[in-house]
C-alpha positions in Angstrom: -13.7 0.5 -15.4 -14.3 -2.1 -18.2 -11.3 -3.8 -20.2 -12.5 -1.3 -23.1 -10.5 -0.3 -26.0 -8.1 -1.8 -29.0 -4.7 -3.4 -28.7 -2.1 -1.4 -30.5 1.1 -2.2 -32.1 2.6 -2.7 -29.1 0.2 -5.2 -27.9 -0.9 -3.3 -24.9 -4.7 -2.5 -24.4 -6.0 1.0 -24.4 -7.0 0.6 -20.8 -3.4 -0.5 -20.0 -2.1 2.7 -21.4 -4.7 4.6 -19.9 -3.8 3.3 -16.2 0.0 4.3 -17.3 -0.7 7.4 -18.1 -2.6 8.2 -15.1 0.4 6.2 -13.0 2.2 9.2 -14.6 0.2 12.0 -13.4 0.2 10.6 -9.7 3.9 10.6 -9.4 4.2 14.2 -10.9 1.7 14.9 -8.2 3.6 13.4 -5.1 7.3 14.4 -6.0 8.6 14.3 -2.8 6.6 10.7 -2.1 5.0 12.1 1.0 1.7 10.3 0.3 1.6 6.8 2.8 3.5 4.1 1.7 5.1 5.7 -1.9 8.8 5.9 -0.2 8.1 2.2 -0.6 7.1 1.7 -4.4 7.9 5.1 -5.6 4.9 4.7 -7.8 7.2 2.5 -10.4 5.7 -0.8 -11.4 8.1 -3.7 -12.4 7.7 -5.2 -16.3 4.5 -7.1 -17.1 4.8 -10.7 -16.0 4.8 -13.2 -18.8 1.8 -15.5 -19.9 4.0 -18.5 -18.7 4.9 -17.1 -15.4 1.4 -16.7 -14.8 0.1 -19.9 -16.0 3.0 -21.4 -13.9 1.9 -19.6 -10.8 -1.8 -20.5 -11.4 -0.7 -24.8 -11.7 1.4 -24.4 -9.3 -1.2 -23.4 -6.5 -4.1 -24.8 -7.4 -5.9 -21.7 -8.9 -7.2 -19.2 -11.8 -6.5 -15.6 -11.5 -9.6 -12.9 -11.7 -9.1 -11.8 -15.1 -9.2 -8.1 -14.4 -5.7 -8.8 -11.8 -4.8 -11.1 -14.2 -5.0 -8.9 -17.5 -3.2 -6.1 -14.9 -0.2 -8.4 -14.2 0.3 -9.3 -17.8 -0.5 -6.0 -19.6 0.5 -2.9 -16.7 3.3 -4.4 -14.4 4.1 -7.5 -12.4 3.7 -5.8 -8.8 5.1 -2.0 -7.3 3.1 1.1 -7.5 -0.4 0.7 -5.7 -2.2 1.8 -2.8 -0.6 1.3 0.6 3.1 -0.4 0.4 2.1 -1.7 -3.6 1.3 -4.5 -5.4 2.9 -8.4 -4.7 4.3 -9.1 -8.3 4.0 -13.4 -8.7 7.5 -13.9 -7.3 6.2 -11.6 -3.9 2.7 -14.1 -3.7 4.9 -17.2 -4.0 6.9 -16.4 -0.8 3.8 -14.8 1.1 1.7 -18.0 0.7 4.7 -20.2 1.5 6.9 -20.4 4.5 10.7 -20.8 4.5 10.2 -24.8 4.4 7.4 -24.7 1.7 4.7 -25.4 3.7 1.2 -23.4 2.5 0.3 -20.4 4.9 -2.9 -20.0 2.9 -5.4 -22.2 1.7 -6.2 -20.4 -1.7 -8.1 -23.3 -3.7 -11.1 -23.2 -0.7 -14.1 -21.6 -0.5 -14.1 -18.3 0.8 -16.1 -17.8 4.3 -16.0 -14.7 4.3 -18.2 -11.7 2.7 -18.8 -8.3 2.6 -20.4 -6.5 6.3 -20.6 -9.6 8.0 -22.6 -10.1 11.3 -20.0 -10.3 14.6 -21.5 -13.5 15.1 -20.6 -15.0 11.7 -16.9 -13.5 12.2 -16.6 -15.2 15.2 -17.6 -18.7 14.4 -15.3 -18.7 11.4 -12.2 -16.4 12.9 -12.9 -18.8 16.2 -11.4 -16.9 18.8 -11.8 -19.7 21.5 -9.8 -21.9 19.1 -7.0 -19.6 18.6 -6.7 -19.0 22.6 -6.5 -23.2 22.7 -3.6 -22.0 20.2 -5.5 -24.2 17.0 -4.8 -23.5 13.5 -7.8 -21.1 12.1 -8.3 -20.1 8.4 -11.1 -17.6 7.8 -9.3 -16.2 4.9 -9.2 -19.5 2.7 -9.7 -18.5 -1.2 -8.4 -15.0 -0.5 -4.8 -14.2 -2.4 -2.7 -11.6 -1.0 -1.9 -9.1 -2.9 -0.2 -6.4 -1.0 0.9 -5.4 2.5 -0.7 -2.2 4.4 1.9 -2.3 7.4 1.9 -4.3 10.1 -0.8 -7.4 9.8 -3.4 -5.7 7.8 -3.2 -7.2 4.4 -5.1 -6.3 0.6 -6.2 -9.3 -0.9 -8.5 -10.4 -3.9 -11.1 -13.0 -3.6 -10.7 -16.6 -5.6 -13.6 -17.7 -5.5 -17.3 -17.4 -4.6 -19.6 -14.1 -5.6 -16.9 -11.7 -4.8 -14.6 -13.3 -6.9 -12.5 -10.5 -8.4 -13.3 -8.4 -5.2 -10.6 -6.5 -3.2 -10.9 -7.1 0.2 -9.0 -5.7 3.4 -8.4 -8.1 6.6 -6.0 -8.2 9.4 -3.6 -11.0 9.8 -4.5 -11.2 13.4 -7.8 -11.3 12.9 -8.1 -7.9 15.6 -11.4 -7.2 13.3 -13.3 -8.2 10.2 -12.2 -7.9 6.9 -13.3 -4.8 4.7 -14.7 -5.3 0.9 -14.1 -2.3 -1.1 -16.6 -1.0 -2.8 -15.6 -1.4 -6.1 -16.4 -4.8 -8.0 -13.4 -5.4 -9.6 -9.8 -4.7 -9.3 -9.0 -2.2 -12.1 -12.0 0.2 -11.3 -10.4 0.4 -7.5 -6.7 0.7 -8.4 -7.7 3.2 -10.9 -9.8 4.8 -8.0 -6.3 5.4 -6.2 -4.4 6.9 -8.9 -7.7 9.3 -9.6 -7.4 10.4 -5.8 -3.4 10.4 -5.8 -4.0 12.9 -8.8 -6.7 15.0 -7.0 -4.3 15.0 -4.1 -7.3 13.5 -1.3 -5.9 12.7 2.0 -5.7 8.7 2.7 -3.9 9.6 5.7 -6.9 10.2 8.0 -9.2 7.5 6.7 -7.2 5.1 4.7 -7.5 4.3 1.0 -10.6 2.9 -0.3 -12.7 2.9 3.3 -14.9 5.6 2.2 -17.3 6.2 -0.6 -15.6 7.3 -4.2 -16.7 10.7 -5.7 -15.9 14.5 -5.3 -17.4 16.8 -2.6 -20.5 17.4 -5.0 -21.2 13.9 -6.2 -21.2 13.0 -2.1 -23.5 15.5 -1.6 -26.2 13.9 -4.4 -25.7 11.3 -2.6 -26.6 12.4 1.0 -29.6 14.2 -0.7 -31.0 11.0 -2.2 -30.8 9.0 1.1 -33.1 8.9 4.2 -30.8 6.1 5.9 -29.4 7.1 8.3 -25.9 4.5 8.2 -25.6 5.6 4.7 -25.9 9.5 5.6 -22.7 8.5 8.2 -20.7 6.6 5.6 -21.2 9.8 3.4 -20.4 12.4 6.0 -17.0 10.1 6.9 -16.1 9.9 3.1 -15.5 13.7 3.2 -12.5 13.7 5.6 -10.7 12.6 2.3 -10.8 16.2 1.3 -8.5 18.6 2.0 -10.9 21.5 2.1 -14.4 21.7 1.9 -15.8 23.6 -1.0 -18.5 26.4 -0.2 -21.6 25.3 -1.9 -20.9 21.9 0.3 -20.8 24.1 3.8 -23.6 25.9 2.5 -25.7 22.8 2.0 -24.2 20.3 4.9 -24.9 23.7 7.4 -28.1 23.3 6.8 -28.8 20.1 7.0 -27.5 20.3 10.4 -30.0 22.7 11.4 -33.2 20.0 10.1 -31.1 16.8 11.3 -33.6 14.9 13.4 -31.2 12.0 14.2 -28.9 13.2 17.0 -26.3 10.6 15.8 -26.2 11.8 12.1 -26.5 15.4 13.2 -23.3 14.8 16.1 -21.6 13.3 12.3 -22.3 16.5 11.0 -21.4 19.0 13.8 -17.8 17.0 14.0 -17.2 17.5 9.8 -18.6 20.9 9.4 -15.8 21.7 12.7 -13.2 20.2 10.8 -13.6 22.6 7.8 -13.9 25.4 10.1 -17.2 26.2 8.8 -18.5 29.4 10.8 -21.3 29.0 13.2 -21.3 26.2 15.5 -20.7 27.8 18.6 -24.6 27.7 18.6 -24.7 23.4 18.2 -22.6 23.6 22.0 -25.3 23.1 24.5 -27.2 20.0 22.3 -23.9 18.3 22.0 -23.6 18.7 25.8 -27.0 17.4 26.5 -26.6 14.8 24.0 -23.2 13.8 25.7 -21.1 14.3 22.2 -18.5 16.1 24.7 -15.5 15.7 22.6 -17.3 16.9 19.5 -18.4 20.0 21.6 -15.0 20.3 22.8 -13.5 20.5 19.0 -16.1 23.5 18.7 -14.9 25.6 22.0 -11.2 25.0 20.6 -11.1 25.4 16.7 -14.4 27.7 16.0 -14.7 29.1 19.5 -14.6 33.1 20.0 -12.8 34.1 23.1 -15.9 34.8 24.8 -17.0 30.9 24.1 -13.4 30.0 25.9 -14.2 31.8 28.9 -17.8 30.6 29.1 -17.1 27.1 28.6 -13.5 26.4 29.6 -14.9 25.1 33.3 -16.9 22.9 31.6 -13.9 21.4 29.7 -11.9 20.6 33.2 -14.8 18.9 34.1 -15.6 16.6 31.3 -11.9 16.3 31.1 -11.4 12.8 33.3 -14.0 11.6 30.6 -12.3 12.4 27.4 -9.5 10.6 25.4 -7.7 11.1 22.0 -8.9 13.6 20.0 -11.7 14.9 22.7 -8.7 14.9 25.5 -6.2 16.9 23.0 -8.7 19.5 22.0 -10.0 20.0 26.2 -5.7 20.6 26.6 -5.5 23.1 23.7 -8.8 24.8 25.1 -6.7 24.9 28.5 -4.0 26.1 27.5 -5.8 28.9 25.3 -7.1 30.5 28.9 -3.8 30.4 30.6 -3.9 33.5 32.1 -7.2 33.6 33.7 -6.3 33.3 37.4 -7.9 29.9 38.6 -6.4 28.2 35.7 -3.2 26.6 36.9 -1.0 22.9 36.7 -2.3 22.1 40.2 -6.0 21.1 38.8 -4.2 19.0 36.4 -2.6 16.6 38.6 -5.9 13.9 38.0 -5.2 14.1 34.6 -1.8 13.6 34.6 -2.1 10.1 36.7 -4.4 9.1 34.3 -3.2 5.4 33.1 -5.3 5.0 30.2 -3.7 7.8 28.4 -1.7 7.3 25.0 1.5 8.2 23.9 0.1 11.8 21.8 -2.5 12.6 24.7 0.3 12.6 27.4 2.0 14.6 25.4 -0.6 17.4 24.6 -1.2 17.0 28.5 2.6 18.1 29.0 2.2 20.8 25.8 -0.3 22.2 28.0 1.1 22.1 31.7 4.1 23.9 30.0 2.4 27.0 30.0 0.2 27.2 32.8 1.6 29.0 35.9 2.0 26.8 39.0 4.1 24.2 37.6 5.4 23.6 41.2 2.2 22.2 42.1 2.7 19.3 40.4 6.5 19.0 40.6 6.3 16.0 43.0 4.4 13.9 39.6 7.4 15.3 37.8 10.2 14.0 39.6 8.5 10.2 39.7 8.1 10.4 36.4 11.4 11.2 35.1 12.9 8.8 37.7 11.3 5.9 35.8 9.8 6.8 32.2 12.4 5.0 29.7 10.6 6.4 26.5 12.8 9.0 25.4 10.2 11.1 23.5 8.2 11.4 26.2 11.3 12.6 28.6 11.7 15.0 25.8 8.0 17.1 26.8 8.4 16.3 30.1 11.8 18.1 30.5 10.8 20.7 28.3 7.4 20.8 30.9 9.6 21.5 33.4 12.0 24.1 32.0 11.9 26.9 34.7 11.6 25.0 38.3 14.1 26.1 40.4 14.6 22.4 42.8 17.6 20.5 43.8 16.2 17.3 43.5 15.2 18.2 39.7 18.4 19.4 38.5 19.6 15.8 40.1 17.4 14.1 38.0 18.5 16.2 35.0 22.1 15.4 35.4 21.4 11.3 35.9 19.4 11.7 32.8 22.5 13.4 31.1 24.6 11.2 32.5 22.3 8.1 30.8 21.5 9.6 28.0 25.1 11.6 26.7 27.0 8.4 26.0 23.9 7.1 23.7 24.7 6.4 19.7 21.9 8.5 18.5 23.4 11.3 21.3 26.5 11.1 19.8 25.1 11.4 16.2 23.3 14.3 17.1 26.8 15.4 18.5 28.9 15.5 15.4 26.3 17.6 14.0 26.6 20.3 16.3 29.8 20.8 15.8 29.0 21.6 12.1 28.9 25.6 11.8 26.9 26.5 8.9 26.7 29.7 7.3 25.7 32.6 9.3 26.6 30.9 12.7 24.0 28.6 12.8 24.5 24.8 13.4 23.1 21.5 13.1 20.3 20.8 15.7 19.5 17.6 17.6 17.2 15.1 15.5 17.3 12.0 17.1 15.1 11.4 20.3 17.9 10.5 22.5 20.2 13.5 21.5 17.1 16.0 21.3 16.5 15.0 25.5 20.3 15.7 26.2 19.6 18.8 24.1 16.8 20.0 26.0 18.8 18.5 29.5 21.5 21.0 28.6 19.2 24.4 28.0 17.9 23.7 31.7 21.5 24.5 32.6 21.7 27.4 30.4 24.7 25.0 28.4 26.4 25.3 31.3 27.4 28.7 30.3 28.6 28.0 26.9 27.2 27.8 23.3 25.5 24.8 22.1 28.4 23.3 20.5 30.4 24.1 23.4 28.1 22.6 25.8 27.5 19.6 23.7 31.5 19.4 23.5 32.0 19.2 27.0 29.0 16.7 27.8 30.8 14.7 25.8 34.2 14.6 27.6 33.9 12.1 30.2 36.8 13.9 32.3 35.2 17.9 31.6 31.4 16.4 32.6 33.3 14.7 35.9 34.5 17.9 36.7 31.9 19.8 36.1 29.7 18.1 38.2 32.0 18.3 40.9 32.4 21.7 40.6 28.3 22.6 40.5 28.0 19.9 43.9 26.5 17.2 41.7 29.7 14.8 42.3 27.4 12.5 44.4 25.0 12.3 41.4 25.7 9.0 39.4 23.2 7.0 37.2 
């Protein structure tokens, strides 16, 4: 987007007004700020800066603007709305490139070293890991200004300097990979990018803002047709997880080139999107993924477009390729699982690898217990159970694996359920979650436990059937030291202590 357009009476631009109006139209789309990072600027942009805060800014380290950020700090606002967590206004840069005692944490008036899709070679001579482990000083992101944060250490800035000067560029603090140039050659055309996809409501969530190509779900598809490369074809198919759903002339045409692929990886691209818009069909790709080794992507298929008749002649498969799968593949095998839990030699027992598994995260464990919690023969793998509750400290996970558990008849479980109580009852967010349930609403009802921590002495107290009493009784007498002290006498858990 060019700086097109009169200034009015007002001395604003027409392109200014423009990007305002659209600002507009993307808050009236996200009311309830659910899109990442607007609970943080709430897509409200603070007053334009002044032509003497900006020429102050510039003196002051060294530098001259890009015109286009320039023109958008003087003429649309000094910082807020913007992809990610916002925009830095001038004030926001000062402190960023500073540290508490003034020093500069950035070299802005260098040379940039870095560009756009650089070799790992290249990265690594100027991001210098060896250097860094000696615990030296190392600068690959000289001339870049930050403009914005995007959680964490993963930063937006614009480059200085150099032949992407004006370019936005995406790089990690830590330096865990290489920066990312947008596409877009200046920085109006890519924030006004954002507020056209806020506006259309495209999901960022999946992908993240500005890491895929721009256009709609027919101007992608030109694309693919115009292309024989293969990368590009990948970088196409990956651009559509933007969309929520996937129109029907796209299935139509992405369907079949599926079928006339030649390149297993662009066709195992292909398979994976066409699953995620649940387009009919694919059942047929299963044995050439399998072949090919794209076992999660086959996986997704036998779970999400899978007949019951797939399920039942695949779902052995699945327990074997299981030790092999992680994330997304290892969530969708569980699902599949879980799906054929009454077929008779599906039971916890042949999940006991799995559930020894170290290399699993946090959401993988916990489809793995989503899925145990269903299958008969729980018993089998009590023994993991009790070493697990005796020593997990993560409370959301204690969470899935008490509610895994729920129906076991042991001793030495209920022990464990009763230290966990007696751990977990006295907690802040427990007694948060407390007061709440002593709030009746209309009808009966009450509040439910929302904080992790009173949630797992929620769930602790159904394995006891609230010890005979309602939920805000039972959550009334966990909380009385001298009540819980006798009622643990009472049931021969006296001997139980933390």
């Amino acid at each position: 987007m060019g700086k097109t357009g009169t200034t009015g009476k007002t001395g604003q631009p027409a392109w200014a007004k423009r990007i305002l109006k659209l600002l507009e139209q993307a808050k009236a789309k996200d009311p309830d700020l659910v899109r990442f990072g607007a609970y943080s600027h709430k897509y409200k942009l603070s007053p334009p800066a002044s032509e003497d805060t900006i020429q102050k800014f510039e003196e002051q380290e060294g530098i001259r603007l890009p015109e286009e950020y320039r023109d958008f700090l003087l003429f649309v606002g000094n910082g807020g709305a913007g992809p990610y967590y916002g925009l830095y206004g001038v004030k926001a840069q000062e402190k960023e490139l500073h540290d508490s005692h003034g020093s500069r944490l950035y070299r802005v008036q260098e040379e940039p070293v870095i560009y756009p899709k650089m070799s790992d070679e290249d990265w690594n001579r100027v991001a210098d890991p060896e250097g860094r482990r000696k615990g030296e000083e190392v600068h690959p992101y000289v001339g870049v200004l930050p403009i914005g944060s995007q959680g964490c250490t993963l930063m937006t800035g614009i480059m200085l300097a150099g032949p992407y000067r004006g370019q936005v560029v995406y790089y990690d603090e830590d330096f865990c990979g290489q920066p990312f140039f947008v596409r877009e050659q200046g920085f109006l055309k890519w924030y006004e990018r954002w507020l056209r996809e806020v506006i259309a409501g495209y999901n960022d969530e999946e992908v993240g803002f500005g890491l895929n190509i721009d256009g709609t779900p027919s101007q992608l598809m030109e694309l693919y047709e115009q292309t024989e490369d293969p990368e590009e074809k990948i970088e196409i198919i990956d651009s559509f997880y933007k969309f929520e759903t996937l129109p029907g002339k796209q299935k139509t045409y992405f369907k079949k080139a599926c079928n006339q692929e030649s390149n297993m990886e662009v066709r195992m691209k292909l398979i994976k999107m066409l699953v995620r818009f649940h387009v009919s069909g694919m059942a047929k790709e299963l044995e050439k993924l399998w072949e090919y080794g794209a076992y999660a992507e086959a996986v997704s298929i036998i779970t999400y477009e899978g007949t019951w008749e797939v399920k039942e002649a695949w779902y052995e498969r699945v327990f074997e390729i299981l030790p092999r799968l992680r994330g997304e593949g290892f969530r969708d095998a569980c699902h599949t699982i879980s799906a054929v839990k009454d077929y008779p030699n599906v039971h916890a027992g042949r999940l006991r690898e799995a559930l020894n598994r170290n290399d699993l995260d946090r959401n993988d464990r916990i489809s793995l217990f989503h899925c145990i919690q269903k299958l008969k023969g729980k018993e089998e793998v009590l023994d993991y159970f009790l070493d697990y509750l005796s020593t997990e400290g993560n409370p959301t996970l204690l969470i899935y694996a008490v509610w895994c558990t729920e129906g076991v008849k042991d001793r030495k479980l209920q022990e464990l359920y009763v230290r966990l109580m007696d751990k977990y009852r006295t907690h802040e967010n427990t007694k948060f979650d407390y007061k709440g349930s002593q709030m009746v609403l209309k009808g009966g009802a009450c509040f439910g436990a929302s904080r992790p921590e009173g949630q797992l002495t929620s769930n602790l107290m159904r394995q006891f059937d609230y010890f005979g009493l309602d939920y805000p009784g039972g959550f009334k007498l966990l909380m009385d030291g001298g009540r819980w002290k006798e009622w643990k006498q009472q049931n021969g858990f006296g001997e139980v202590d933390r």
